[in-house]
N, C-alpha and C positions, 0 to 999 in steps of 0.2 A: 312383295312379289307373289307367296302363296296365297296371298288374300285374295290378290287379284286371277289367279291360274284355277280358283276353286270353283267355277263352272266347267271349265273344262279338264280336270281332274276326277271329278265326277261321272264323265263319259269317259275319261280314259282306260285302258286296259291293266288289270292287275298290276304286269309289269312294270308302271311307271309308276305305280301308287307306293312300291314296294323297293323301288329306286334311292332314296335317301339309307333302307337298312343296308341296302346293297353297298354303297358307297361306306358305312359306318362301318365295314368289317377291316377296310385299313386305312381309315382317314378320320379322327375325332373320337367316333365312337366307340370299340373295339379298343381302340389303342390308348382312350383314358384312362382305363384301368390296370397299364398294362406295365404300369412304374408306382406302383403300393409295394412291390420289393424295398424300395429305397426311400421310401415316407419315413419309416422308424429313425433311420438315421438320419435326415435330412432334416428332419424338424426339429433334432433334438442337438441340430450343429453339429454331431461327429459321424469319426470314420465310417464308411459303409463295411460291415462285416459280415461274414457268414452267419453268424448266431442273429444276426437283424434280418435278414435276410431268410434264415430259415424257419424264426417265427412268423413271418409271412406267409412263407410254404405251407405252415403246415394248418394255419387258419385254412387257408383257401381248402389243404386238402380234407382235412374234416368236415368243415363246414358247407363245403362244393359236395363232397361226397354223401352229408347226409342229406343233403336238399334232390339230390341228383337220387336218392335212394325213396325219395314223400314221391317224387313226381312218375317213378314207375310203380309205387306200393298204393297212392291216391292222387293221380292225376287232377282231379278237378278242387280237390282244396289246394293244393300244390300253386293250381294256377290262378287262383282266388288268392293266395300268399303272394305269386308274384306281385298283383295291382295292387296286394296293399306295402309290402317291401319297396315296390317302386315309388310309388306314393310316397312313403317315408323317404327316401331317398335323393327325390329328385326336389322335396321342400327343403333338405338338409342342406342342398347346395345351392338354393335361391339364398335362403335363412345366410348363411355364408357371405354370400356376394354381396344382401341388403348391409351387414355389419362391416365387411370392410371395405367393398369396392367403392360402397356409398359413404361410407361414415355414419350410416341412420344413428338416431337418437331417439329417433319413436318407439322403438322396439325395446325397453329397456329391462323388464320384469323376464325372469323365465316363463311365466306364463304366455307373458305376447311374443317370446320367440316362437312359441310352442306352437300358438295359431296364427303367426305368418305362416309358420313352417305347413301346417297343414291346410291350409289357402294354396301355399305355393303348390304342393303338392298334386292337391285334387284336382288343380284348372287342365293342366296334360292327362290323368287319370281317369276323374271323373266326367268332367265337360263333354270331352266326346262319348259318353253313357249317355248323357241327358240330350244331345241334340242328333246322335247318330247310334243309337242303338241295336238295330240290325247289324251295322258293320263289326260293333261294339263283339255282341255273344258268334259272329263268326271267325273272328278272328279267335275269342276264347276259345270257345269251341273246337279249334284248328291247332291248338294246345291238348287238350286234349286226346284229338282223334290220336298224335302219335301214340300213342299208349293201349286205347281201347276205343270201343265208337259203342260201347255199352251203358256212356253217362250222358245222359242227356237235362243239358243245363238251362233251358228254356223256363223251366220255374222261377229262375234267379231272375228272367227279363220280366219281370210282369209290372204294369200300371204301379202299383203300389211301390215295388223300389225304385221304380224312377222316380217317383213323386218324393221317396223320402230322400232320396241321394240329392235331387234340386233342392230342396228346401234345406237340407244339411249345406251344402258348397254356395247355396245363394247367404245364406245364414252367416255363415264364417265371414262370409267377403264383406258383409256389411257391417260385422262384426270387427274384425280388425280394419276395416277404414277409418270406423270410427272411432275405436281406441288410438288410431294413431292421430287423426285430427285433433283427440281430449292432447295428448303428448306434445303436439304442435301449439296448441293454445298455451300451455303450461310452459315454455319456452325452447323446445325442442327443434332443430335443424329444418326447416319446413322444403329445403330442396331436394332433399333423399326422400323425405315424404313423397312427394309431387312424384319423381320420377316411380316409387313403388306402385302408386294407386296407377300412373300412367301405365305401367308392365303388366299389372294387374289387367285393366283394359283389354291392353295387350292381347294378352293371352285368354283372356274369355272370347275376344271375340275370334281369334285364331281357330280356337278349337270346338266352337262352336259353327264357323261355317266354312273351313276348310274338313277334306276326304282325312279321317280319323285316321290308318293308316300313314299316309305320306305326313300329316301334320304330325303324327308321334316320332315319327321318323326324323322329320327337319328338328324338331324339338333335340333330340336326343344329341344331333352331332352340334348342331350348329347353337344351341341357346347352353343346356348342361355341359357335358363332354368339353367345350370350350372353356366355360369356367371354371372349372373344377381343374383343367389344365394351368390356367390363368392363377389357381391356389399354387398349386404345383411347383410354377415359376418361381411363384414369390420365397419359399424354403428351400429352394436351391439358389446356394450363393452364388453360383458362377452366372445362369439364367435371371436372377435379379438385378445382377451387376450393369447385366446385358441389356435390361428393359429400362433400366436408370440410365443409361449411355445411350438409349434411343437404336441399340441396335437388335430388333425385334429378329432378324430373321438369325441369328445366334441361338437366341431361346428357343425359337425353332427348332434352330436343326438340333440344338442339345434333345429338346423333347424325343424329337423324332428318335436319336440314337440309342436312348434310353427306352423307350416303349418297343422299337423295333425286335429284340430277342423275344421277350414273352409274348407279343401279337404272335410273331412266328409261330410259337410251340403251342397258341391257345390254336392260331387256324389249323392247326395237325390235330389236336384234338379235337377240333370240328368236324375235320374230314372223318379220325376215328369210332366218331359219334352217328354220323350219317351213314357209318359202315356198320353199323351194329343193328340199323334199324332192320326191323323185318322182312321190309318191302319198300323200295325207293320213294319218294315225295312224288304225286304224282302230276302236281301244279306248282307255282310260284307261292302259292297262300299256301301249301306243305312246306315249302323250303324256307318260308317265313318264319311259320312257325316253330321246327328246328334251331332255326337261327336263334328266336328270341328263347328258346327254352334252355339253351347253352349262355346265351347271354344272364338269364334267370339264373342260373346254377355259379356262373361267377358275380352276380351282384349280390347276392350274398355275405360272400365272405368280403367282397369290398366294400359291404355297410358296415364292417364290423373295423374295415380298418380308416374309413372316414369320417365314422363315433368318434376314435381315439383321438384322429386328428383336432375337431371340433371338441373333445375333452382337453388336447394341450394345447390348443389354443385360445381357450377360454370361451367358444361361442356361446353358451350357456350363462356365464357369469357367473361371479361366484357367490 
C-alpha cells in the first residue's frame, strides 16, 4: 500500500509524511518498549519483583540520562549515534524474527548472524541516505537545530559518503544472500531462506522509493515495534497460552495492560521535555524531531535490555 501511495506522498504535506510517528506514540511504537520492566522476570519464568523491576529503572535512568546529557553537550555526534544505535537495533530484532519466527538454518555462525543483522539494519537506516538524501540531512539536521543551529552537517552529505554507504549496504546484501544460498546448498532449510532474500527485497525497494520520513515511520510501528511485541508474547505465559489457544486478541489486550502505565509516565515526560525547550517547535518537522530525540534517549537503554534478552535466549549461539 506505501509502495503504491509513494507518488503522492511525495506531494503531500509534512503533516501526512509525519503521521505514522504521530500514531506510534500510543499504538506499536512508543508502547513496545514500554514492558522491558517485566522482561527480567518473564524470560527467566519467575515472579515479577521490585528488585527486577528496579534494575530496569535504573538502566533506563543512567543510561537515558547520559545519552540525554551527549545530545545537549554534542548534538550532532549524539545524533550520528542515534542512526547507528538504530541501526543496530532495528537488525537485532529482524536477526530475532529470521531465528525463531522462521526457523532459519542459514544463519548459523555468529558471524552470519552478525551480517544479517547489519543488512537488516542498514535497509531502514541507510537506504533512505542513498536514494533520498536531502530529506535524509534535513530531518538530521532537525535533530540537531533543537539544541543549536551552530552545526552545520552538510559535509557528512557529500558524493563521496553516498557512494561509500551504497557500495557498503549493496555489499552486505550480496554478501549475505550468498552466504545463505552456500548454507542452503549445504542442506540448510531453503523456505526461511526464500522468504529472508524475499523481506530483503522487500525492504530495499520500500525505502528506496517510498517518502523516507513516512517509510521510517510505517517501518517502526508496523514491521519492528510488532515483532518485538510478537517476542514479548512468547515469554509471557499467560500471552503464549493465549496465541497457542488461537485467542489473539487476549495477548492483546494483555500487552495493551502491561505497556499502558509506562507509555502513560514516558508521554509526561514528553510533555516535560517539550517544556523545557527554549522556544516551542515551530513546524511538524520541529515536533518530529523532539519526538524522535526522546524516542533516541529511550532506545538506549532498551538496547541494552533486548542484548540480554537475545543473550538468554541464545540468539548468538554458543
Amino acid at each position: 500500500l506505501a509502495l503504491s501511495l509513494s507518488p503522492l506522498l511525495r506531494a503531500a504535506p509534512p503533516r501526512a509524511r509525519y503521521l505514522p510517528f504521530g500514531i506510534s506514540v500510543i499504538l506499536l511504537g512508543l508502547p513496545h518498549g514500554a514492558v522491558d520492566h517485566l522482561v527480567p522476570a518473564r524470560i527467566r519464568d519467575v515472579s515479577i519483583s521490585i528488585t527486577s523491576i528496579g534494575f530496569v529503572g535504573i538502566v533506563y535512568f543512567f543510561v537515558g540520562g547520559i545519552y540525554l546529557l551527549w545530545w545537549l553537550m554534542h548534538p550532532s555526534s549524539a545524533a550520528i549515534f542515534f542512526i547507528t544505535l538504530t541501526l543496530f537495533h532495528w537488525g537485532q530484532g529482524d536477526l530475532y524474527a529470521i531465528l525463531t519466527f522462521m526457523s532459519a538454518e542459514h544463519l548459523p555462525s555468529r558471524s552470519e548472524r552478525m551480517l544479517s543483522l547489519c543488512v537488516r539494519g542498514s535497509l531502514p537506516m541507510l537506504v533512505p541516505l542513498i536514494f533520498h538524501p536531502d530529506a535524509y540531512q534535513r530531518v538530521l539536521t532537525s535533530f540537531v537545530d533543537i539544541f543549536t543551529r551552530e552545526v552545520d552537517l552538510s559535509g557528512v552529505f557529500n558524493s563521496i559518503t553516498l557512494l561509500s554507504v551504497t557500495g557498503l549496504v549493496a555489499t552486505l546484501t550480496i554478501t549475505v544472500v550468498f552466504a545463505g544460498a552456500y548454507r542452503v546448498s549445504q542442506g540448510a532449510a531453503i523456505r526461511p531462506f526464500v522468504i529472508d532474500i524475499a523481506e530483503l527485497g522487500l525492504l530495499w525497494a520500500f525505502f528506496a522509493v517510498v517518502q523516507p520520513v513516512f517509510a521510517v515511520g510505517v517501518y517502526f510501528c508496523v514491521w519492528h515495534a510488532l515483532r518485538h511485541i510478537a517476542r514479548l508474547a512468547l515469554i509471557d505465559n499467560q500471552s503464549r497460552t493465549s496465541l497457542i489457544d488461537g485467542k489473539i486478541s487476549l495477548s492483546i489486550q494483555r500487552f495493551a495492560r502491561d505497556a499502558a502505565p509506562l507509555t502513560a509516565v514516558t508521554l509526561l515526560l514528553f510533555v516535560f521535555f517539550f517544556w523545557l525547550l527554549p522556544q516551542s517547535p515551530a513546524n511538524i518537522e520541529a515536533y518530529g524531531a523532539v519526538y524522535l530525540v526522546g524516542i533516541s534517549v529511550l532506545t538506549a537503554p532498551h538496547v541494552i535490555v533486548v542484548s540480554w534478552m537475545d543473550f538468554q535466549q541464545n540468539v548468538w549461539g554458543n
